[in-house]
Every structure is written in structure tokens, then in C-alpha cells.
N, C-alpha and C positions, 0 to 999 in steps of 0.2 A: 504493500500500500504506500501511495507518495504520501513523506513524510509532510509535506506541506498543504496535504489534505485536512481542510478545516471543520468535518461534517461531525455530526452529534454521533458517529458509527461506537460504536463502545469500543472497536478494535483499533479505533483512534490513540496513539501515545499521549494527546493530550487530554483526551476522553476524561481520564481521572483528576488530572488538576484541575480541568475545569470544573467538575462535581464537588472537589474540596472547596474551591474557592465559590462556588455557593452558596454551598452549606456555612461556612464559615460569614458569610456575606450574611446572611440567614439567620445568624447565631446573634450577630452583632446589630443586627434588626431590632430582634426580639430582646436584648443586653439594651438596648437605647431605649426601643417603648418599656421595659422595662425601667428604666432610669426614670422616665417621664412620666410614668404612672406614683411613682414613690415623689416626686418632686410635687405633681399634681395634688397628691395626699398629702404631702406635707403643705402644701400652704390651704387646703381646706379645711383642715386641722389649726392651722394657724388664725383662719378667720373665723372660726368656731370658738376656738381660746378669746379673739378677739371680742366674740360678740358676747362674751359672759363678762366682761369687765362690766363694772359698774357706769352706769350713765353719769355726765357730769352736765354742771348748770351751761347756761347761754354763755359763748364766749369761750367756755373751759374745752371742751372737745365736744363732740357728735352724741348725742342720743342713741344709745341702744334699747333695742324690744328686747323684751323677755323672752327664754326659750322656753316655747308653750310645756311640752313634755314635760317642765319642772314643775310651772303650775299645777300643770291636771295631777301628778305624783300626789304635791302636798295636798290637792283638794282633796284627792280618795283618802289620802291619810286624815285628814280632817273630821272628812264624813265618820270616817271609822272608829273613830276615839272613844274609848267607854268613861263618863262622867266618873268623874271620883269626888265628888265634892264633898264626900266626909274629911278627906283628907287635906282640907284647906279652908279656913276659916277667916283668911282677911278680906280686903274689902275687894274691888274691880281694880283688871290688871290696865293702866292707861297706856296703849295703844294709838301712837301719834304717825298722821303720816303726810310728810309734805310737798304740796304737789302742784300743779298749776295746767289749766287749760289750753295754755300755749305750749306746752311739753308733750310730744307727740308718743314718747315714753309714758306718760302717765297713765292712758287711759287702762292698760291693763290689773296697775295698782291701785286704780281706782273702785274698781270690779273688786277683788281680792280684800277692798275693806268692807266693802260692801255687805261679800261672803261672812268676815267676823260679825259685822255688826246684824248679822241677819243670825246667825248663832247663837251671839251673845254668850258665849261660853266655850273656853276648849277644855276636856278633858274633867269638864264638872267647874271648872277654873271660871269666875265671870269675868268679862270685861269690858272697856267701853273701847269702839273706837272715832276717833277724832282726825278731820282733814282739814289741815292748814294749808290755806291755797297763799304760796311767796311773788312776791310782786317784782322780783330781779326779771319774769319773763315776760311781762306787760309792752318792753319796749320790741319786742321783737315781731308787732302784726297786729294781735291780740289783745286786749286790756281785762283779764279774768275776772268779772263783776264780785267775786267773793276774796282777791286777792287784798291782803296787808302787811303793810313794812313791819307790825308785830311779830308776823311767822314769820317772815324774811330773819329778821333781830336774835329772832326765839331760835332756829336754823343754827344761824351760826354762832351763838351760845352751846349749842349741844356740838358743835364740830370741834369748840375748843375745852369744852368740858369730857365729852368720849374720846376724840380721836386725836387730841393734842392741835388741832390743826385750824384753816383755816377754808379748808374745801368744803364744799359747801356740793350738792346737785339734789337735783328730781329723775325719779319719786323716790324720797328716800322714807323707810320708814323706824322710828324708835319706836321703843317699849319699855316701862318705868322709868322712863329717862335714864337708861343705862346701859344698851345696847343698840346697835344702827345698822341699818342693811338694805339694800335695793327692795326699793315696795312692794312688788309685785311677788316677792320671794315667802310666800306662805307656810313653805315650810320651815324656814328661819325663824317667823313669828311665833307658830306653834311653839318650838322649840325654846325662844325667846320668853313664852309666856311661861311654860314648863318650870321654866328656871328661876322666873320670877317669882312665882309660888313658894319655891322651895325657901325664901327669905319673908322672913320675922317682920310681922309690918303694925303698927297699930292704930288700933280702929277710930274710923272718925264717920259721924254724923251729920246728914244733911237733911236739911228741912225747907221744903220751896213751898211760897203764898205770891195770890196775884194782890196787886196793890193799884187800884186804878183799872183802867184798860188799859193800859201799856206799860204798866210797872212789874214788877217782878223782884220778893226779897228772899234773897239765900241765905239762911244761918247755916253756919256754922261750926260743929263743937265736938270736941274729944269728950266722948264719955269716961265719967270715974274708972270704970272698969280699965279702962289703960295704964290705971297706976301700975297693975299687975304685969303690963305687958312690956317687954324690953324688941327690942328691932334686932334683925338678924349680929350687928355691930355689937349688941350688949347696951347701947344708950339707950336710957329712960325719955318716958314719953316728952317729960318735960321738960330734957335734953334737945331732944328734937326738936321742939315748938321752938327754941329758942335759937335753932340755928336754921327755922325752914322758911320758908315765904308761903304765903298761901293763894292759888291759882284758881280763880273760879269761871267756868266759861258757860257760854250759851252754842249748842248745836242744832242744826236743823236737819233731816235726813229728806230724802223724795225730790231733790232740786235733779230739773230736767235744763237744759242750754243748748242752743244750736248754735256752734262754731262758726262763724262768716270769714275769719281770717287767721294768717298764723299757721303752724304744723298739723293742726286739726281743725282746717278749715274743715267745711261741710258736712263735718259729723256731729250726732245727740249725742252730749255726753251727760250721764247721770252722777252724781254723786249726794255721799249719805254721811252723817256727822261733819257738816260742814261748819266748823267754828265762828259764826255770828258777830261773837262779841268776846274779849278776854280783858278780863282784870286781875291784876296781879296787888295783891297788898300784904298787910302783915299777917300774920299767922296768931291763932289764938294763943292769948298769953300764960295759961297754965290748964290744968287739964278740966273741965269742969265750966271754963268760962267759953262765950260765944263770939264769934265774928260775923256783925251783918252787912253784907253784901247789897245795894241795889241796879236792879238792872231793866236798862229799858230797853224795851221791844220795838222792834222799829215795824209798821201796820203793813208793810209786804208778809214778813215771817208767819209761816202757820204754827200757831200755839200748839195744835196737834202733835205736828212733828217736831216739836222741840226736846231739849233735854237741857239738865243742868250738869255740871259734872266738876267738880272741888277737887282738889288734892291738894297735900304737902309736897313740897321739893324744897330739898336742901338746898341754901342759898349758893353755896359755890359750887357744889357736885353736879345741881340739877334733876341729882335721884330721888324718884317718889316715893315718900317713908308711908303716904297712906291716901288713899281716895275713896272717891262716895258719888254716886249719881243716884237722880231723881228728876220724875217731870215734872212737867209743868201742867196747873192744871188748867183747864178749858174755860172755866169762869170762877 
């Protein structure tokens, strides 16, 4: 056979080289889409890790959603909790979460307080919860009609009381003013409330009357029975009084808003314990006496859906040594 015969003949001398070099061609194909598949995976991976970082405010970096999966996890764990409330005797766990209609992040942790406050209890545990709408995201489209520089204030007190810091974003949500975590993160809260339980807290009294048609007065008061009680710390009740401030707010639940501008243009956003009104003053001076509170209703708010909801926090820490909620009544 002429050796310069170039045909696919098998009896060809280059017949074989060129089957190696193929195959080998072949190899290094499948070595490359190989390479590109793990490179592929690594950076979906990468933007997965990405989208679990915590959202940060306007200005700070991008908005992240929540990854649904974790929601729906903590909700079936939620649903499934068996009450144990023999095991826990102090007052409601406070339940804060802050958040704004121009955050396109929010609306999921909005849903998610929703969930609590429609429970009103994990694990037999009561609690209230409260949405503080921050007004840093008003300039961005939007003006949140329920948005105040209070929770904006109130925010980043709890950044430099929990997290040493001065970051600040939405929806971020605490619990007893002593723990923080992205809003929408249910099972965190659980878990949050869980723990919160487990500390020593003593008991406080609330008592709501209407005063007028638009008046509203919240006493106040540690019952005696507190002499008995010490806080998870070992401090006496009338330790506490003397180092807490006393926080008494107004919430509304059932408010419906249609978005025209901003990250959540076009959509109904619902939300529930929307904070109204907050006053912050002294705390009662020993154990046995009262602090009256008044507070007025402004003739939008449905009395229906209102609440009141008091706690102690400790002036520097911020940590709730004790709360009470109560409604309001209808006439």
C-alpha cells in the first residue's frame, strides 16, 4: 500500500495515530466541559452564598429576597410546635421588626410577622409582635405613610447596643431586644423566642381605659408579687426599675397600601402591629407604684384593631426585663 495513502483503510500506518489523537482530542473535550461544569458550579454556588447575606439599608448595598425553602422549613416547624406553656410563666416575648415599604426585601418579613402575630404564641410561649416602618427609605420613590425617625433612632440604638456597630438595614428583625437577624428568617425567631423564655423576667401589669373619644390611658405597674422575683442576672425587681426606661406603644394590625412608587411599586402590601405611636418615659419607681401613660388616637386608627403593649428595657443594654399587652376597648 502507498505509504502516502491518506484513506480511513485500518491497514493504513497512520490509521492508529490518527485514532489516538482522537481519542485523546476526545478526552480533552470532555477534561474542558468538565472544567466548565465545576467552574459553572462554582460560581452558582457563589451567588447562592451571595444571596443568603443579609440585606442592607438604601445606599449600603442591594436588597436581597429570602430563600423561600427556609421560610416554608421554619413555617412547618412553627405549625408543629407543641405548646408548653406550663413551662413559662413570664409575660409576652417583644418581637420587633423593622421595615419599610420602599424595601423590596420587606415584603416577605412582613408576611412572617404577620404568621406570629396571627399565633400569638410559639411553643405555648406568648408574644406580641411589633413593625416599625424606618424612614432612611422614604427618599428613594416612596414616602411609607407609617414611616418614623423614632424607629429609624430606635434601629440604630439596637445596632450599637447588639452588634457593637453602626449598620443599620431592612427587614431586620429583634427579639427582647437582645438578638437580630434578617426578618423574614422564622426560624431564627422561633429559636430567638425559645431562648428568650429560658430567662428570668418579672412580671408587670397593664391596664388600658378610653378617656374621651380619642384619648387612651395606660397604667402601668409591677405587682408586689415581684419582690419574690429576681431576673435571669440575679437583680431585684427594684434593681431593674431603677436602671430601665419604660416603653409604651400603640399598634394597629389589618392596614392594607397600594405601592405607586419605589421597589414595590404596584403591589398591596398588608401589614399587622404597625406601631402608631411610641413613648418612651420613666419606668415605675418601686415595685407597687404606677406609671400613667396618655395617649391619643388619631380618628383614621381603628380602635378595633389596636393594641397597647408596655415593656421595661434596660437603659443602656436595651434588653427587655419585662412586658404586658392589652387592648383597647371599643367605647
Amino acid at each position: 500500500m502507498d505509504s502516502n495513502d491518506s484513506s480511513g483503510n485500518s491497514g493504513s500506518p497512520y490509521a492508529h495515530d490518527r485514532a489516538a489523537a482522537a481519542a485523546a482530542a476526545g478526552t480533552a473535550k470532555w477534561r474542558t466541559r468538565g472544567l466548565q461544569a465545576l467552574f459553572i458550579a462554582g460560581c452558582v454556588t457563589a451567588v447562592y452564598l451571595l444571596y443568603q447575606q443579609e440585606p442592607a439599608g438604601p445606599g449600603v448595598g442591594s436588597e436581597r429576597a429570602p430563600v423561600a425553602s427556609e421560610t416554608i422549613y421554619a413555617s412547618s416547624e412553627l405549625d408543629a410546635a407543641e405548646p408548653n406553656a406550663n413551662q413559662y410563666d413570664g409575660g409576652p416575648i417583644v418581637i420587633e421588626l423593622f421595615t419599610s415599604q420602599g424595601c423590596s426585601s420587606c415584603p416577605p418579613a412582613d408576611r412572617v410577622l404577620s404568621l406570629l402575630r396571627q399565633t400569638g404564641q410559639i411553643d405555648g410561649i406568648p408574644i406580641v409582635t411589633l413593625s416599625e416602618h424606618v424612614d432612611y427609605w422614604n427618599r428613594l420613590g416612596w414616602t411609607d405613610p407609617y414611616s418614623q425617625a423614632v424607629f429609624s433612632d430606635r434601629q440604630a440604638a439596637y445596632a450599637r447596643s447588639i452588634n457593637r456597630s453602626n449598620r443599620i438595614y431592612t427587614p431586620q428583625m429583634v427579639v427582647d431586644g437582645r438578638e437580630e437577624f434578617v426578618g423574614h428568617n422564622l426560624r431564627r425567631a422561633t429559636e430567638a423566642v425559645r431562648r428568650a423564655a429560658t430567662r428570668r423576667r418579672i412580671p408587670l401589669e397593664l391596664t388600658v381605659a378610653r378617656e374621651g373619644s380619642t384619648g387612651t390611658v395606660a397604667k402601668v405597674r409591677v405587682p408586689a408579687s415581684a419582690a419574690a422575683r429576681t431576673a435571669t442576672n440575679g437583680a431585684s425587681a427594684n434593681s431593674i426599675l431603677a436602671g430601665a426606661e419604660l416603653i409604651v406603644v400603640v399598634s394597629e394590625d389589618g392596614l392594607d397600601d397600594r405601592v405607586k412608587r419605589g421597589e414595590n411599586a404596584g403591589h398591596t402590601l398588608r401589614h399587622d402591629g404597625v406601631v402608631r405611636r411610641l413613648i418612651r418615659t420613666q419606668a415605675p419607681a418601686s415595685i407597687g407604684e404606677s406609671t400613667t401613660v396618655r395617649l391619643e388616637l388619631e380618628p383614621d386608627w381603628r380602635v378595633a384593631n389596636l393594641r397597647v403593649v408596655a415593656w421595661l428595657a434596660n437603659r443602656e443594654s436595651q434588653e427587655i426585663q419585662a412586658a404586658a399587652s392589652a387592648g383597647i376597648p371599643t367605647q
